[in-house]
C-alpha positions as CSV (number, residue, x, y, z in Angstrom):
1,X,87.3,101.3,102.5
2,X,86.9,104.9,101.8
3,X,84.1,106.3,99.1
4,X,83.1,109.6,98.1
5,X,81.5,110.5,94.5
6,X,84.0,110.0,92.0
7,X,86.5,108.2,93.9
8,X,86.6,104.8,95.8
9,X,89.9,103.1,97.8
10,X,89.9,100.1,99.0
11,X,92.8,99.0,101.5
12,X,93.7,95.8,102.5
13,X,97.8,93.9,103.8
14,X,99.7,92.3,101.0
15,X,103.3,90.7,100.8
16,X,104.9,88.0,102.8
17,X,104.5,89.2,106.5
18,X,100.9,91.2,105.3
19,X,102.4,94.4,106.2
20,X,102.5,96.2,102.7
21,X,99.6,98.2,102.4
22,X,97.4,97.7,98.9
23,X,95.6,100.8,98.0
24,X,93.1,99.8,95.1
25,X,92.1,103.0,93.7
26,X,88.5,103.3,91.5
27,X,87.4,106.4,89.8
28,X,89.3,109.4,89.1
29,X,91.9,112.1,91.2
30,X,91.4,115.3,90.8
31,X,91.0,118.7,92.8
32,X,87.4,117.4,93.9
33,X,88.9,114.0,95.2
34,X,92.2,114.1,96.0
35,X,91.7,115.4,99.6
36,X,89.8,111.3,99.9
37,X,93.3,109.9,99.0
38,X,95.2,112.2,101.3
39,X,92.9,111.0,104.3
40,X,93.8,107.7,103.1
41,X,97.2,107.8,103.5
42,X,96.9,109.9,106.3
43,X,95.2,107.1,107.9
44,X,97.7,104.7,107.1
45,X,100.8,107.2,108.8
46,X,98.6,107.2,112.1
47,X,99.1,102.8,112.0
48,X,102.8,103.6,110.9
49,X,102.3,101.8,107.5
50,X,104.5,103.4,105.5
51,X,105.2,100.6,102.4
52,X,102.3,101.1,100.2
53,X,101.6,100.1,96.8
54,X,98.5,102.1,94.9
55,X,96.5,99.8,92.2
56,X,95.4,101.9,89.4
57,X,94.4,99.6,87.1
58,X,90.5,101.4,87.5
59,X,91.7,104.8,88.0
60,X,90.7,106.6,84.4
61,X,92.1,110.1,85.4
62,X,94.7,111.7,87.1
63,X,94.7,115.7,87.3
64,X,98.5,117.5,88.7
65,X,96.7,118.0,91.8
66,X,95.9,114.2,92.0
67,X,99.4,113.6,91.1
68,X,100.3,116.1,93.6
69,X,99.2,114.1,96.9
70,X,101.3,111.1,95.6
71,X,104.5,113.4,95.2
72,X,103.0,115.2,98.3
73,X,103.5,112.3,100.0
74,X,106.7,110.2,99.4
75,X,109.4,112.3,101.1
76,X,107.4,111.9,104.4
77,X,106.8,107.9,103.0
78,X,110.9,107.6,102.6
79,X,111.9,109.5,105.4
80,X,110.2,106.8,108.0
81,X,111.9,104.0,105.7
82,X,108.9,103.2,103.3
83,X,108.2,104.0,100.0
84,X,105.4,103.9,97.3
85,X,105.0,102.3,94.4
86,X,102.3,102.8,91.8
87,X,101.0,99.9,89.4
88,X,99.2,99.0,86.0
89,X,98.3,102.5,84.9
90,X,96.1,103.0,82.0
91,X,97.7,104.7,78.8
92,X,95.8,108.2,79.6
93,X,96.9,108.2,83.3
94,X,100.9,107.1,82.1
95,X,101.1,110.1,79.5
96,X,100.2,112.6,82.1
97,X,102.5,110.8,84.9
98,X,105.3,110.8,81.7
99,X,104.6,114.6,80.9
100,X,104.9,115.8,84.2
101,X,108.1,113.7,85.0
102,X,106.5,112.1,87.9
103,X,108.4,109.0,86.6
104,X,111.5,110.4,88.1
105,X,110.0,110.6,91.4
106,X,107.8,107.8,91.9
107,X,108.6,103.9,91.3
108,X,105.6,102.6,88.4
109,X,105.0,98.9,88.1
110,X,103.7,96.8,85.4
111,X,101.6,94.4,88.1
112,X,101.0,94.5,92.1
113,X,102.9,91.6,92.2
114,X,105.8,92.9,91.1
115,X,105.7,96.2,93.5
116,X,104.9,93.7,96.1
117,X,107.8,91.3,96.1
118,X,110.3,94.3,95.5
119,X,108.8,95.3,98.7
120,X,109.7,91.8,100.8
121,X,113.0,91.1,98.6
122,X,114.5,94.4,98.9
123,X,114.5,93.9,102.6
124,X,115.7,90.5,102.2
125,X,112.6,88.1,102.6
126,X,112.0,85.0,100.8
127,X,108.8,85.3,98.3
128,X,108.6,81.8,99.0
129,X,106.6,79.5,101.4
130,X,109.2,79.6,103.8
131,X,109.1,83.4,104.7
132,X,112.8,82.8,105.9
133,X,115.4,85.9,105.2
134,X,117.3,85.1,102.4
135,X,119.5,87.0,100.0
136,X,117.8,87.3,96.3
137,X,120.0,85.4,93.8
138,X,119.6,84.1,90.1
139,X,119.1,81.0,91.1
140,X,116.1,82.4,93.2
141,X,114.6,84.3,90.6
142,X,114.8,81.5,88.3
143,X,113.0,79.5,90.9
144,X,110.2,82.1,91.3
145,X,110.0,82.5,87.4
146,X,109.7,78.8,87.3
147,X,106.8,78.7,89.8
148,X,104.7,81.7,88.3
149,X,105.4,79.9,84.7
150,X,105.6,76.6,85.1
151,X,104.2,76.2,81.1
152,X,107.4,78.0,79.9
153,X,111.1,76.2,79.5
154,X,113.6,78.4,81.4
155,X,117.1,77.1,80.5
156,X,119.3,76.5,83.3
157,X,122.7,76.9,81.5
158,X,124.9,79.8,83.3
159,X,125.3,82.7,80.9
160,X,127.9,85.9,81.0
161,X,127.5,89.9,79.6
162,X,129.7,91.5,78.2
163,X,130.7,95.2,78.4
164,X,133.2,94.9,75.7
165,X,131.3,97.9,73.9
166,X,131.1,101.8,74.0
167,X,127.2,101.7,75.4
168,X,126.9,105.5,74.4
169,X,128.0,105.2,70.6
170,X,125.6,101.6,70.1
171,X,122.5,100.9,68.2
172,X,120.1,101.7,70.4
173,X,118.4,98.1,70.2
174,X,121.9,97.2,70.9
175,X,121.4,99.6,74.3
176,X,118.4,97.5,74.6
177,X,119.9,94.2,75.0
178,X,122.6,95.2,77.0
179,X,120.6,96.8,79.2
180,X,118.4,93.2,79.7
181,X,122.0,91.3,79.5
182,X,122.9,93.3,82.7
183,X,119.2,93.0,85.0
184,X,116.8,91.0,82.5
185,X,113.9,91.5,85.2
186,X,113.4,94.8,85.2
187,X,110.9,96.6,84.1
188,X,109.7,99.2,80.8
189,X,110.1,101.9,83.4
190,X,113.6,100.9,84.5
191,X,114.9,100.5,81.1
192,X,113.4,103.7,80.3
193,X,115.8,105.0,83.1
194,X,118.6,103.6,82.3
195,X,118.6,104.6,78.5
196,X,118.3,108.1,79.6
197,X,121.5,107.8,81.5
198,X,124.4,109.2,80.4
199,X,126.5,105.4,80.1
200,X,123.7,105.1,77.4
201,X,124.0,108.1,75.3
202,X,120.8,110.0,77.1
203,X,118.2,108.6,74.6
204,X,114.8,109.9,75.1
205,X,112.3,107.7,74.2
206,X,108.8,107.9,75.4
207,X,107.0,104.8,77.2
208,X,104.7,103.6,74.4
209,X,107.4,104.1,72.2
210,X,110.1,101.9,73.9
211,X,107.1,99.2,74.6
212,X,106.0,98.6,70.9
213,X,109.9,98.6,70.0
214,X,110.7,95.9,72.9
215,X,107.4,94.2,71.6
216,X,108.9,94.2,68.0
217,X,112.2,92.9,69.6
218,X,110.4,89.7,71.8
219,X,111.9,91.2,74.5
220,X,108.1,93.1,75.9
221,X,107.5,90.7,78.9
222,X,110.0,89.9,81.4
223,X,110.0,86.2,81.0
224,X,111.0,86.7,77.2
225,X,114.1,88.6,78.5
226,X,115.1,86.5,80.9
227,X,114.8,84.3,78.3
228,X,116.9,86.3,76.1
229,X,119.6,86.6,78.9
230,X,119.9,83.1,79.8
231,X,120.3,82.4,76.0
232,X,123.2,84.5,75.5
């Protein structure tokens, strides 16, 4: 664990083979602490542990030049085949990562969990107790949304989308669905992305703003659009 005033990271091994590295970061980044982060990380390149996913659920503040030693870091993270993802920012810390355009550089998260098993089922490992490589299918996803929920009734009938539509010239809660109709797990961040493509029209819509309208369309959590999808 590292600790200075201001700033406090703990690090511990996450995922299926405990190889992802959690950084749970408390406190603020800025010009006084940053360089505590960077030893971090640094730390973490000397064990070549290069898939890390940074908690910042209890980080309150995050100056350019905090933001700076994350975007500092990632081409040396991807360039030995890792990456980093960062997870459950508060509303202050998202505007500033928004505003900057930080979100076109680094992969946000709504949970850990979620970073996390990207992590292991991007490289083909099964979330599951089995820990066997597998390749990620519906029916796997289904199964793991099952587990995590087992309170919730997930419909098992197959379903099919369409892209019988100009996407550019559509509604743009019509962009919304389709956009869930063709990856309904993704998440605010990734629909964000793709609206801002050009097969969309290039809508700009700002984080909070997409949210509360997802919210207003039941479609805010991920089990409500795979819901959606598997009802279409």
């Amino acid at each position: 664990m590292a600790v200075a005033e201001g700033i406090e990271v703990k690090v511990s091994f996450v995922g299926t083979r405990l190889d992802i590295a959690l950084l749970e970061i408390t406190g603020f980044v800025d010009t006084a602490t940053c360089q505590e982060l960077a030893g971090v990380f640094q730390s973490l390149y000397d064990k070549n542990r290069y898939l890390i996913v940074a908690d910042l659920s209890n980080v309150s503040y995050i100056s350019s030049a905090g933001w700076g030693v994350f975007v500092g870091e990632i081409r040396n993270i991807r360039q030995k085949g890792g990456d980093l993802k960062v997870t459950q920012m508060m509303p202050e810390v998202t505007e500033v990562f928004e505003m900057l355009e930080f979100n076109k550089i680094l992969n946000s998260y709504e949970t850990v969990e979620e970073a996390v098993d990207e992590f292991d089922i991007l490289r083909g490992i099964d979330i599951s107790e089995s820990g066997e490589p597998v390749i990620a299918t519906e029916k796997d996803l289904l199964s793991r949304l099952k587990k995590r929920h087992p309170d919730l009734d997930f419909d098992e009938t197959p379903t099919k989308t369409s892209d019988s539509f100009l996407a550019s010239d559509s509604p743009l809660e019509h962009k919304i669905k389709q956009i869930v109709l063709n990856d309904p797990v993704q998440n605010i961040w990734h629909i964000k992305k793709q609206l801002a493509s050009e097969k969309y029209g290039s809508v700009k819509i700002g984080y909070f703003k997409l949210r509360n309208l997802l919210k207003e369309m039941s479609l805010d959590t991920k089990e409500k659009r795979y819901r959606f999808y598997r009802s279409r």
